[in-house]
Structures are given as C-alpha cells and as structure tokens.
C-alpha positions, 0 to 999 in steps of 0.5 A: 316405786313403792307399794301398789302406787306407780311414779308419775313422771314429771312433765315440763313445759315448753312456751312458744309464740305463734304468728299466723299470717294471711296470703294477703299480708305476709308482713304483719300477723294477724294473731299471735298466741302464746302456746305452753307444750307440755311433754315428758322428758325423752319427748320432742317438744318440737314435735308438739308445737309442730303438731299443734301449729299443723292442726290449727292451719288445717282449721283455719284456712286463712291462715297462710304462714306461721312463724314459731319462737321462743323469744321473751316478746311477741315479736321476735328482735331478730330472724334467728330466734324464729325456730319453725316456719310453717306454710300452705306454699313449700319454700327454702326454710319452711319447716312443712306444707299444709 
C-alpha cells in the first residue's frame, strides 16, 4: 500500500451453465443461462453459484431441478462435468433441498 490509497484485491470470475427443469419434465430444461461468479481470491466460487441458483428457485416455483456445469457448451457432453444438482425433492447426488 502506498499513500493514503488502499489496494483493490483482484476479483476473478467463474462461468457457470444453469438448467432449470420442471416437475413435469425432468429430461429436457426449459431454460438455460450462463452465470459469471465474481469472487475474490480466499472465497468459494461454489458458495456463490449455490447461493445464486438457491435464490433463483425460491423466486421461480416452477422450477423443480437445476443442474450446474461448467462445461464449454450448454449441454454438458457427459454426467461428470455436472458439478451441483440442486432440487425441490431431496435425492442421492442432489447438492441441497429447497
């Protein structure tokens, strides 16, 4: 730190694909998003996207399941790039209950 200035700690940002899914129809999403999470180094970017994703179902009641990834594409090419699940229903793999 030099004079009265104080250092602004660099932010990175973490790019996430959101698809959220309906009772109704488990297979295909009815929207997906990408999100950019912004964090400061020493912070979880899984907390955020989790926080974010938890929000955005409390909003929408139609949403039943999301799937987060951070693949290249929209649709991930297989199961293992998924890196949360989050449902209205509490299953095996499911990151948290709404």
């Amino acid at each position: 730190m030099k004079g009265f200035t104080a250092t602004k700690e660099q932010q990175k940002q973490a790019a996430y694909w959101i698809a959220c899914y309906t009772k109704d129809n488990e297979d295909e999403p009815f929207g997906i998003k990408k999100k950019l999470v912004t964090y400061k180094p020493g912070q979880s970017k899984d907390r955020a996207i989790l926080k974010y994703c938890t929000e955005l179902m409390k909003l929408n009641q139609n949403i039943w399941e999301i799937l987060v990834h951070q693949g290249p594409d929209q649709v991930p090419e297989n199961g293992d790039q998924i890196t949360h699940r989050l449902s209205r229903e509490r299953f095996a793999g499911s990151t948290t209950k709404i």
